[in-house]
N, C-alpha and C positions, 0 to 999 in steps of 0.2 A: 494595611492590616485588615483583615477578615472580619466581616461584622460578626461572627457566629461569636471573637473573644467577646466583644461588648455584649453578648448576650447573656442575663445572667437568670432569666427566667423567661425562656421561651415560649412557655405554657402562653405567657403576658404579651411577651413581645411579638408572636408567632399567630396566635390563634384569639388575640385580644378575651384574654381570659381573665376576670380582676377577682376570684375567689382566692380568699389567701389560703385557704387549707389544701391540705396533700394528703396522699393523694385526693386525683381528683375523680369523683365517679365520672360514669358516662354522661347526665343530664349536661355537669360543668363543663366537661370536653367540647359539647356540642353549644353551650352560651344558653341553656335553657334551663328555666327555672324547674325545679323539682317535680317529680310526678304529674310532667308536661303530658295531655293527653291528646293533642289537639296535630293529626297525622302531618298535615300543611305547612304547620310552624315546623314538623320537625324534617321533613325532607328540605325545608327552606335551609335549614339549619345544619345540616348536610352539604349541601350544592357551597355554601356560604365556610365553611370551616374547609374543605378543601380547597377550595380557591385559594384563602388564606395561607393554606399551611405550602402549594404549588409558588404562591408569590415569592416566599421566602428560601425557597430550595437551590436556587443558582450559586447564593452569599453564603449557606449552611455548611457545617459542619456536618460530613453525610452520616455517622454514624447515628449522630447525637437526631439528626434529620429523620432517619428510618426510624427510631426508637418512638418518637413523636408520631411519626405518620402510622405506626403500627397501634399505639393508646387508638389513638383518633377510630381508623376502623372496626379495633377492638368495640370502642365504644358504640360503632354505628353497627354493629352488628347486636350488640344488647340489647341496644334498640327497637331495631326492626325484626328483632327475634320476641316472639308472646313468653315462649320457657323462662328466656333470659331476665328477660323485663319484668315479669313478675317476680321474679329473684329481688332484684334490685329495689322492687317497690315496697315488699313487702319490709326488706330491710331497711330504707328510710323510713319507715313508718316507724318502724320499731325503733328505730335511733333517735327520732322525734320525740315518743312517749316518752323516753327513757331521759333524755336530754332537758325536755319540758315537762314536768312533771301536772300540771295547770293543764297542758292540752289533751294529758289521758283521763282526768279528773270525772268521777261519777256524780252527779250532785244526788244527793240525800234524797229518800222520800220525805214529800212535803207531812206527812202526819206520823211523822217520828213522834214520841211522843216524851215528853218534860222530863227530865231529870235522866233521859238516857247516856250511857259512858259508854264510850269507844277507848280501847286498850290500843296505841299506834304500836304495831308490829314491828318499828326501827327503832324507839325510843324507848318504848313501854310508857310512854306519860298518856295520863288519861285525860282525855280532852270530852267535851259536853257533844252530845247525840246531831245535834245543827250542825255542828263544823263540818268541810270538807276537808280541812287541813288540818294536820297536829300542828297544836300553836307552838311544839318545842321546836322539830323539825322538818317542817314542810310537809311528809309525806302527805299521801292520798289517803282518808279514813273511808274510803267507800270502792269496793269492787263490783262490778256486775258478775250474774252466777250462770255460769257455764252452761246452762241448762234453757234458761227462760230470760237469761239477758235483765232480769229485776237488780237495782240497787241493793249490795248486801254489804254491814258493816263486816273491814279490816278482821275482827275478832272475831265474827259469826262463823263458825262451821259449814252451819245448815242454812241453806235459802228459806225467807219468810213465806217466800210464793209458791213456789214447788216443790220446796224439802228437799233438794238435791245435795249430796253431802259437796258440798264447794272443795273443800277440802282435797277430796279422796279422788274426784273429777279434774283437779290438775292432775295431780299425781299419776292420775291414769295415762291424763297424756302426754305426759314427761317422758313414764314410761313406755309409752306407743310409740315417742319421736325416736327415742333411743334404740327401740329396737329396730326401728326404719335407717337408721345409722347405722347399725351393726352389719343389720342385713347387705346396705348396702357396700357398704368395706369387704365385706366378702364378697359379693359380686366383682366389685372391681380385681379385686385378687387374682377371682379365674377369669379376668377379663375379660367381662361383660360387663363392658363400659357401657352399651346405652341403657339398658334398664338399671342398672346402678344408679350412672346420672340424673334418670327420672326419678327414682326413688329417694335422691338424697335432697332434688330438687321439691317432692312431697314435705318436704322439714324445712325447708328452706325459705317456703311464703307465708310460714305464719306469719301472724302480725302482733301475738299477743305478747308483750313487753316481757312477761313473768316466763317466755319462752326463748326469748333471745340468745338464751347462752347453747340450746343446742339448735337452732336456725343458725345462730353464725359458725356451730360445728358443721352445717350442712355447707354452708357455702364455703368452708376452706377445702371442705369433701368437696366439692362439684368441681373446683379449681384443681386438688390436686389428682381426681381424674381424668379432666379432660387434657391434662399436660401426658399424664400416663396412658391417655388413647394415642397422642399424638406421636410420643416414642414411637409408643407399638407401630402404628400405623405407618413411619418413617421406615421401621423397620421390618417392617410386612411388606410394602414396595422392593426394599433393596432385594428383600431376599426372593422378590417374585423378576425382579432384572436376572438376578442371579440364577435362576430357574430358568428365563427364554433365555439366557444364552447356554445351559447346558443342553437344555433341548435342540437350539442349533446344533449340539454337537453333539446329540443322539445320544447323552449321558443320562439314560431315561430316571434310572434309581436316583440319582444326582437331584432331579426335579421333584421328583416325589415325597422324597427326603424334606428338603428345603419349604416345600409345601406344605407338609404335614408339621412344621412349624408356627404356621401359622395361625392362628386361631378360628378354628371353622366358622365364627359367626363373623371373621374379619376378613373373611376369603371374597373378593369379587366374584362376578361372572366370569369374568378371562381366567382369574388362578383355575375358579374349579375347571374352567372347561380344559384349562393346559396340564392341571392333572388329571384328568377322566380321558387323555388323549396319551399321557406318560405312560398311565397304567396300562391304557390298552395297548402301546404298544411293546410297552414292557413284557403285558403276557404273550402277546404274538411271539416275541422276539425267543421269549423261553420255549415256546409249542413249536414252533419253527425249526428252532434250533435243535428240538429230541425227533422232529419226525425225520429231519435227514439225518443225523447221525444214526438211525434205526434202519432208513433205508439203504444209507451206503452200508452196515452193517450186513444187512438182508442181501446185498448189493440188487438193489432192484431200485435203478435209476433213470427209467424212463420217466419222463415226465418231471422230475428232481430241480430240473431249472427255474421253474415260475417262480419255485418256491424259496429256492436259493437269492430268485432278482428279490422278492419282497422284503427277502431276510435282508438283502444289502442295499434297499430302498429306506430299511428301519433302521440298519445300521452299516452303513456303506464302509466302514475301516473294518469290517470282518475279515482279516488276514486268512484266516480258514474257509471261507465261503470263496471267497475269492478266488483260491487257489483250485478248492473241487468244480467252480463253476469252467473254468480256464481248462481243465481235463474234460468234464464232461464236453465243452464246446470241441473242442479238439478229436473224441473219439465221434460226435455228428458228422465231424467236417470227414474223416475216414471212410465213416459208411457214406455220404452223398457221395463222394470223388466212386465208390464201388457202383452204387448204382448208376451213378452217369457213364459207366466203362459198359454198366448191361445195359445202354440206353434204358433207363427207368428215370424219362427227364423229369416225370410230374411227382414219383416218389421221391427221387434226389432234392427237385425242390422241397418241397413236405418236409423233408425233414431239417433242411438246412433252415426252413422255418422256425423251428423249434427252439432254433438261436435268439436271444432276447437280444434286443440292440445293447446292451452295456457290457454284453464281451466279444460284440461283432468286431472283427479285425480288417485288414483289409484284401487278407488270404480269403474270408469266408466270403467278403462284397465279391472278388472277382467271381469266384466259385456259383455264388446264385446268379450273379449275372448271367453267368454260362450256362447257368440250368434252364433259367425262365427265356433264355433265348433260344434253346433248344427245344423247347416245350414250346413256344411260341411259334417257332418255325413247323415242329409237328403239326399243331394245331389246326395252323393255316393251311396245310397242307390240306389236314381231314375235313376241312371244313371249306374247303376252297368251292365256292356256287358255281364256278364252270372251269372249265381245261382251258386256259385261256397259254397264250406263252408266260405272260408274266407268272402267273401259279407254279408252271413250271421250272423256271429259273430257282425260284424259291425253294422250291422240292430240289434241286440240282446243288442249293447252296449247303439244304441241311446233308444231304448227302456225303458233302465234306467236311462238315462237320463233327458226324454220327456215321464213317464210313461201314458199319457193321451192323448199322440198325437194319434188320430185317423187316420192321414195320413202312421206314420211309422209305427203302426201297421198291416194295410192293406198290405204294403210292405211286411213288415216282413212272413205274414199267406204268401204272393206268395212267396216269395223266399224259406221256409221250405217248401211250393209244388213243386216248381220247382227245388230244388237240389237234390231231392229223384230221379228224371225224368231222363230219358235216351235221350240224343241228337238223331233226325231223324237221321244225319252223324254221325254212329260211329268213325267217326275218329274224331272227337271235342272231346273237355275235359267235355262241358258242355252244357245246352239246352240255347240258347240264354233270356236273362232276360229285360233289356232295347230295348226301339226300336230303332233300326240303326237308324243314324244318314241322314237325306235325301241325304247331298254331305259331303260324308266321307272328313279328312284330308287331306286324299291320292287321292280319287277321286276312289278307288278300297276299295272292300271288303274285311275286314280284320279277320281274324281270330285263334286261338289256335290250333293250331295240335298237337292233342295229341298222336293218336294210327296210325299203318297202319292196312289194315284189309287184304290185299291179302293173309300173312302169320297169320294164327290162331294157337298158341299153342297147343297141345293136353294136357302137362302138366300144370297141376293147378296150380304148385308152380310158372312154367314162365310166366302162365298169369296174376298171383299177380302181382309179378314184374315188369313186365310192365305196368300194372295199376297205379302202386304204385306212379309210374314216369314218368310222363307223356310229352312226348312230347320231352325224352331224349337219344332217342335210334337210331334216325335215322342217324346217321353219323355209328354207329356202323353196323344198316341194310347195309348201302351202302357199306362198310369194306369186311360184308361178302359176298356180294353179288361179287364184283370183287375178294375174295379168292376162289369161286367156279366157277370163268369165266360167271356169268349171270349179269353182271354189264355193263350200255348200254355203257359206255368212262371208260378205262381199261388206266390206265397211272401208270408204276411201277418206281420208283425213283431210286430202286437199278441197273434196268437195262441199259444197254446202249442202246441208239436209234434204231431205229428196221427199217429196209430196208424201201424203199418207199414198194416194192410188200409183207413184214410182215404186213407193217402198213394197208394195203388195207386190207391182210385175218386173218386178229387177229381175229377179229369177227365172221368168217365163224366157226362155232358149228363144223361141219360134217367135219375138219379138225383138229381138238384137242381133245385131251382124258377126258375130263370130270373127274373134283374135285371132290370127294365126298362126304367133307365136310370141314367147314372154321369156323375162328373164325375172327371175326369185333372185336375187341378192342380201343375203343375210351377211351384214358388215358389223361385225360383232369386233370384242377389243381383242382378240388374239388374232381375225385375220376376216378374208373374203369366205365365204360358202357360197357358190352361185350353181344354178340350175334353170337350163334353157328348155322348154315347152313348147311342141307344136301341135298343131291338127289339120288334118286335112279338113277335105269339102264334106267329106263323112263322120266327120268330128271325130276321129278315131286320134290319140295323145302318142305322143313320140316324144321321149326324155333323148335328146339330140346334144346334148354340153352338160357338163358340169364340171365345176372348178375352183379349188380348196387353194386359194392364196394367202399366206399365213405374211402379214405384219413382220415389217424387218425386228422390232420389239414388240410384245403385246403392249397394249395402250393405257394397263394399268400396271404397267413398271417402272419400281420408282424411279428411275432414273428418264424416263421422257413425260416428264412430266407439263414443261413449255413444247413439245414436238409434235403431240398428240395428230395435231390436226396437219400439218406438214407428213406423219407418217402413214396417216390414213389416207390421203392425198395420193402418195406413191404408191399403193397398193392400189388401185382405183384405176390409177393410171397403169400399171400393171395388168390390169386387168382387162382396158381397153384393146391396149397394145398386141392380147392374144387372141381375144374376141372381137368381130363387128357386131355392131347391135342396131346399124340402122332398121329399122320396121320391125325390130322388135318393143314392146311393151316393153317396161322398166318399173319393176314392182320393189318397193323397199319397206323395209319397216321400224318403227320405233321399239325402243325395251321395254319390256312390259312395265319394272320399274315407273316408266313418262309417262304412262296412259292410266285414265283411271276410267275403270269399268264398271256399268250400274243394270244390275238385271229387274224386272219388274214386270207385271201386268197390268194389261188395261181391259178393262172388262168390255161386254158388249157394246158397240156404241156403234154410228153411222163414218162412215169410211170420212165424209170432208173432215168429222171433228178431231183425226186422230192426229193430225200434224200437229193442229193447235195443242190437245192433251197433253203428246208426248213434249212440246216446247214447256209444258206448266211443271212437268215429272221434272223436268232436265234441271229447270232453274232450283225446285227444291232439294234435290239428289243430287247434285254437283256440289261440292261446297263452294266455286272460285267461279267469278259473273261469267256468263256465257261470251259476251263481246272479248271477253282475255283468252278465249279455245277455239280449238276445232274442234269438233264433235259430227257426231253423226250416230246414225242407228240403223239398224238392220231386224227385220220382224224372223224369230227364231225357227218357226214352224209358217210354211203357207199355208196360206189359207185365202179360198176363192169359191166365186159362187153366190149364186142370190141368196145365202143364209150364212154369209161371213159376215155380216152385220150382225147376227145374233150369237158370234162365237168370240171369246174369251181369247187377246194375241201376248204374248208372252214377246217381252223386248228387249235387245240387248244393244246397250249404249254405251260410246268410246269418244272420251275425249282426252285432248292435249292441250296442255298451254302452246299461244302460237309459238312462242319465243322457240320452245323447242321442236316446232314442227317446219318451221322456217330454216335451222339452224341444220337440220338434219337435210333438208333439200339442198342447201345452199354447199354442205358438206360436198355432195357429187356432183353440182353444179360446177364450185371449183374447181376441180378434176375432171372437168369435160363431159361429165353423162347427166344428160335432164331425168327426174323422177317422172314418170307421167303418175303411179300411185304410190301412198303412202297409209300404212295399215300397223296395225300392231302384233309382235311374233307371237304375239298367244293368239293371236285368230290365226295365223299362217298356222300356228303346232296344230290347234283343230282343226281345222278344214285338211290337211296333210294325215290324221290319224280317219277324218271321217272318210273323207276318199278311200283311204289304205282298207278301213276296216269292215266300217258300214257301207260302202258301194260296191263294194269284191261277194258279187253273186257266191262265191265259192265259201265264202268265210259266213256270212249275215246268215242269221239264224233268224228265227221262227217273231223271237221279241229278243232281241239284244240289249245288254245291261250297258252300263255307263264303264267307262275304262277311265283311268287316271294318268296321265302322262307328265312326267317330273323332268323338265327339260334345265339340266345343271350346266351354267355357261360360266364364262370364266367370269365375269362381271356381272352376273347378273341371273336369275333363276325364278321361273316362273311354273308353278301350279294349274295344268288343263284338266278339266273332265268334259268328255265328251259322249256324246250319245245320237242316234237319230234327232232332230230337231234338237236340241240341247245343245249348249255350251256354255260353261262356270268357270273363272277363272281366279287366283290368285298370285303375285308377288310376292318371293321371301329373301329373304337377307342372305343367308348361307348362298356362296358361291364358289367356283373355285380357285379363286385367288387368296379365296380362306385358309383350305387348304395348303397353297404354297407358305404363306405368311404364318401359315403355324408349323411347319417345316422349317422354314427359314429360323423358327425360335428357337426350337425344341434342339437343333443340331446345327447351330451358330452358323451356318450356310449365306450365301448370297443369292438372291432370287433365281438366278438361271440353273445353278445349281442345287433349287430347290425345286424348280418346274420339272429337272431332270430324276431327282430321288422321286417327285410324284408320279411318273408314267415309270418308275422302274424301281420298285421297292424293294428290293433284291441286291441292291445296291448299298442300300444301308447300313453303318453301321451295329446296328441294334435294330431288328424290327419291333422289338418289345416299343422303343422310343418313338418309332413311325406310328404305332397302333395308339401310343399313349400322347400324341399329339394331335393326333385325326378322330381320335375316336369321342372326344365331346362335338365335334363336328357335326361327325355320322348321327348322333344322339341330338341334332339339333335339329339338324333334317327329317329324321323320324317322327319328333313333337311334332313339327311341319306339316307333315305330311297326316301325322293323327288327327290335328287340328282341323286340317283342311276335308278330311273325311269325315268329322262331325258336322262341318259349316255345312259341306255340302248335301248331307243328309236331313238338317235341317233345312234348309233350302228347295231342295225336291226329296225327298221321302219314298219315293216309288219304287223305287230297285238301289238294293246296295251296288260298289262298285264290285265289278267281276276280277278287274284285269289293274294292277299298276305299271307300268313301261316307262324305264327312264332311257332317256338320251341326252344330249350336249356333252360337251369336251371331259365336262367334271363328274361326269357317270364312268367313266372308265377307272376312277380310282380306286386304287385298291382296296378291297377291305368294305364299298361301302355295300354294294350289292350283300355279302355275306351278315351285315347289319341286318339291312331290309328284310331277309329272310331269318331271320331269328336264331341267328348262331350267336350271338353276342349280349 
């Protein structure tokens, strides 16, 4: 059996509650004595009555359970409410006087005087002046007056003390209480429940006994409207659910409607702001809706669609909009198919723009796809930076595509004249085709370097070869040029640092025996670049070999990735097997990545103390201990003479962890060929452009500015600026195996057949897709390069750069040269 049957006063049994009266106020709810003021006892008394009433909830009767647990908060809510609780207090008080007649009791002025009679107002028996009590019937023969609070007898009108009519001063406020009643019953009416409820609650804390009967009209007013807020307010909710679900369904009057039910001072922040969004888009929906039907009217429907999407963004089941939007989209798609028939690719697209995605179809996707590829293919055409073959194919592709465009034909007859054409600069790859851009990217003129010309082959087969490859060799030039000692910054990795008085005469010719001949081996991850150097007794240079041996895989594909060193091995060996190299020099280099490079000056000082100086630079400007590198330095500018002790030397230091300067000799070691030096290709790219530019009597001007050389490798990319005595260098991430790997993304390809769409972008399905894969790329590289023009200008300041020159494998990509120069 359920304890809830044996329960037959839960009040008792539940909340240990032993007042026998019912109900029971709040004070009894909570076990505290009457007009408890004391806050401590009552949150104790809180914490203590729900525990109580939580003990008894598993065995309860759940109805009878909620009923009780809703008194209980009820009550704690009287409580810890000041409005409430003055209610409450005011009304024991008055149930007190009224109950205890003794405890509202006035006592008599003490100088009443002898023989006075008091008439009791309940009995009429007259009782003697002293008394507090009618001896017939209990009442009270003495009231305080309204005015000054003085003892006044039951019968007296007028106060003794201040003459206040006692009388006519209840009465007044009997009638002040009642109109504060009335008032408030009307408020509630047009519900405005809270000032009602304060106003009813104004009546509610007298305290004065002779007022009780309309204070306890207040308090059945405050009850029955805070029940008639509660309605309302149930019902102001529903019909605000009711409301965001018609607005999910764009039933805007539906919302407005249901809203405007509500009582505006019972409206939240969300109802008004969901109708202040109904209305407005109610009125759109209505101004919307007369401007197109004015305009198809008018029939002047250009433009007609924006207006028509917003209309069906406000009300998307617009059968009629729907239908005009579906014609209009259909008479766009007409006119583009016409203009792409009059090759007009950029107006075709334009207009097929005008299409809002929510009636694009899959007729309209193909349609722009064809326009913005044929636009695309123009473009590149007009914008193409030299006559290269590849530009051409492109021009040949749109050709067949646009067989009747008289514009890309035109292109096309120039471009097959100008790729036959020989560059004025033999050192370009190609004769320029577009016209430079008026304010390049960069703000400098950018270009393809492809050849050097200072060194001319004799043999045919080496000039193939470097024809072949254009713009590949110069780290290898630079290689051999420091294995034959004519390299202008001479820095060997394998050596140890060289005296201050080595470092001054490294340089001096007419103090070393002369090389007399070397090989540049730039063993990069796509393959060999090698370049052999001679001279005679008259130190005059003979470029006698060179030799582009490409890796059976490049060495950053994924798929060799344990073979690496096994495949560079056989390229090596390859490389032997067509070359002898005894007595020659074996110059190799690290990726500019491995090396880490620190420019600086040292000011005036005596030649012994500059070893030591530069070891103090090194240890501070290096960040990784010196015994963990190789390092060395090279002084940038000579300087000699009995007042080089009072001139300022400008140094430039290169170091490597051994690990990797070990691991790169040990590399050709394995494959048969000893390193005798080991350098970094950003000093081979410099000393390779200083020779080309700065040593070539024919070229060297008066004061020649600084040049920038961007040499883009497959794995790896490095930043030169060069100048007479000067050299700055920089490492950057963009490479171009980038390139393949976001080809590979963009057109779901496999590596080879993404190295292959890179060297022939003609190929493509989409050049829109090649351009839109490569072209954050190209835009990374030019940050790059912008950066690298700021560093360097703060660094030396004296001449801006004249000249940018890129070469490596990933300079030949399409599209980036046309970046560089500010087509894009």
């Amino acid at each position: 059996m359920s304890i809830v049957n044996e329960v037959s006063d839960p009040y008792r049994s539940w909340l240990k509650i032993d007042a026998a009266s019912r109900p029971l106020n709040a004070y009894q709810m909570l076990g505290l004595r009457p007009l408890e003021a004391d806050w401590t006892r009552l949150k104790a008394a809180i914490e203590r009555q729900r525990a109580l009433l939580d003990s008894c909830r598993a065995d309860a009767e759940p109805d009878r359970w909620n009923q009780i647990q809703a008194e209980l908060e009820g009550a704690i809510s009287t409580l810890t409410s000041t409005e409430k609780r003055s209610v409450l207090d005011a009304s024991l008080r008055r149930r007190a006087a009224l109950s205890s007649p003794g405890a509202s009791s006035v006592t008599p002025p003490a100088e009443t005087p002898p023989g006075t009679i008091i008439v009791c107002q309940g009995c009429q028996k007259e009782n003697p002046g002293q008394r507090r009590f009618c001896s017939q019937c209990g009442n009270s023969l003495w009231e305080r007056c309204n005015g000054c609070g003085t003892a006044v007898a039951i019968d007296e009108r007028f106060c003794g003390q201040c003459g206040v009519d006692v009388r006519s001063v209840l009465s007044e406020q009997q009638q002040a209480l009642e109109q504060k009643l009335i008032t408030a019953r009307q408020l509630a009416a047009e519900m405005k429940f809270a000032p009602a409820i304060s106003l009813a609650r104004e009546v509610a804390v007298v305290e004065d006994p002779k007022l009780d009967p309309w204070a306890q009209q207040a308090v059945d007013l405050i009850d029955e409207i805070e029940k008639a807020l509660q309605t309302t307010t149930v019902q102001a909710e529903h019909s605000f659910e009711l409301a965001q679900q018609h607005a999910q369904n764009h039933a805007f009057e539906n919302v407005i409607a249901l809203l405007d039910e509500i009582p505006p001072h019972l409206r939240t922040p969300e109802m008004i702001e969901l109708r202040k969004q109904s209305l407005s888009a109610r009125n759109e929906i209505l101004a919307l809706g007369g401007e197109i039907r004015e305009a198809v009217t008018q029939n002047q429907t250009n433009g007609l669609l924006p207006k028509i999407e917003r209309l069906l963004i406000l009300k998307p089941n617009y059968n009629g909009a729907l239908k005009l939007a579906g014609q209009l989209r259909d008479k766009l798609a007409r006119k583009a198919l016409q203009e792409l028939t009059e090759n007009e690719f950029q107006a075709a697209l334009d207009t097929l723009r005008q299409i809002p995605p929510f009636i694009r179809n899959e007729d309209i996707e193909v349609l722009s796809a064809k326009a913005e590829e044929l636009l695309t293919l123009l473009q590149d055409l007009r914008r193409a930076p030299l006559a290269t073959p590849t530009a051409l194919l492109i021009g040949k592709r749109l050709l067949k595509l646009a067989k009747n465009s008289a514009a890309a034909s035109k292109l096309v007859a120039d471009l097959e004249q100008k790729v036959t054409q020989k560059p004025k600069n033999p050192r370009l790859r190609a004769v320029d085709f577009a016209v430079i851009a008026h304010r390049t990217t960069l703000g400098v003129q950018s270009d393809w370097l492809a050849y050097f010309t200072r060194l001319r082959p004799e043999d045919p087969q080496v000039a193939a070869t470097l024809e072949k490859h254009p713009g590949q060799f110069f780290v290898a030039l630079g290689l051999a040029l420091q294995g034959i000692e004519r390299a202008k910054l001479q820095i060997d990795l394998l050596a140890k640092p060289k005296s201050a008085l080595q470092g001054m005469l490294s340089s001096l010719s007419f103090q070393k025996k002369k090389t007399k001949s070397a090989w540049g081996i730039d063993c990069s991850a796509t393959g060999i670049k090698a370049i052999r150097l001679s001279q005679d007794e008259k130190g005059i240079l003979k470029l006698t070999a060179a030799e582009f041996i490409p890796h059976s895989k490049p060495l950053n594909h994924p798929e060799v990735d344990m073979q690496r060193a096994e495949i560079r091995a056989a390229t090596i060996k390859q490389f032997l097997e067509k070359h002898k190299v005894e007595g020659d020099r074996i110059v190799v280099a690290l990726p500019g990545q491995l090396v880490l490079g620190r420019f600086f000056d040292l000011p005036p000082m005596a030649a012994k103390k500059i070893a030591e100086t530069i070891q103090y630079e090194a240890k501070h400007q290096v960040p990784i201990p010196l015994d963990e590198l190789h390092w060395s330095y090279v002084f940038q500018e000579e300087i000699s003479g009995p007042d080089a002790d009072q001139s300022s030397r400008r140094v430039l230091l290169l170091a490597a962890r051994d690990f990797h300067v070990k691991d790169r000799v040990q590399q050709f070691k394995d494959a048969g060929l000893a390193v005798d030096v080991l350098t970094s290709d950003v000093l081979a790219i410099h000393n390779a452009m200083h020779f080309e530019f700065f040593e070539d009597e024919k070229f060297k001007p008066a004061r020649p500015g600084p040049i920038m050389t961007v040499d883009l490798g497959n794995d790896g990319s490095n930043i030169v600026v060069s100048r007479p005595n000067f050299c700055w260098f920089r490492p950057i991430g963009t490479a171009g195996h980038n390139f393949t790997e976001a080809l590979v993304k963009e057109f779901k390809l496999v590596h080879d057949q993404a190295e292959e769409l890179k060297h022939n972008p003609a190929q493509a399905r989409r050049l829109t897709k090649y351009y839109g894969a490569l072209r954050p790329l190209f835009l990374q590289i030019t940050s790059e390069l912008e950066r690298s023009v700021s560093s360097f200008h703060k660094l030396d300041g004296e001449e801006p750069i004249q000249q940018i020159f890129g070469i490596g494998g990933g300079f030949h990509t399409h599209g980036l040269l046309r970046q560089l120069r500010g087509w894009d």
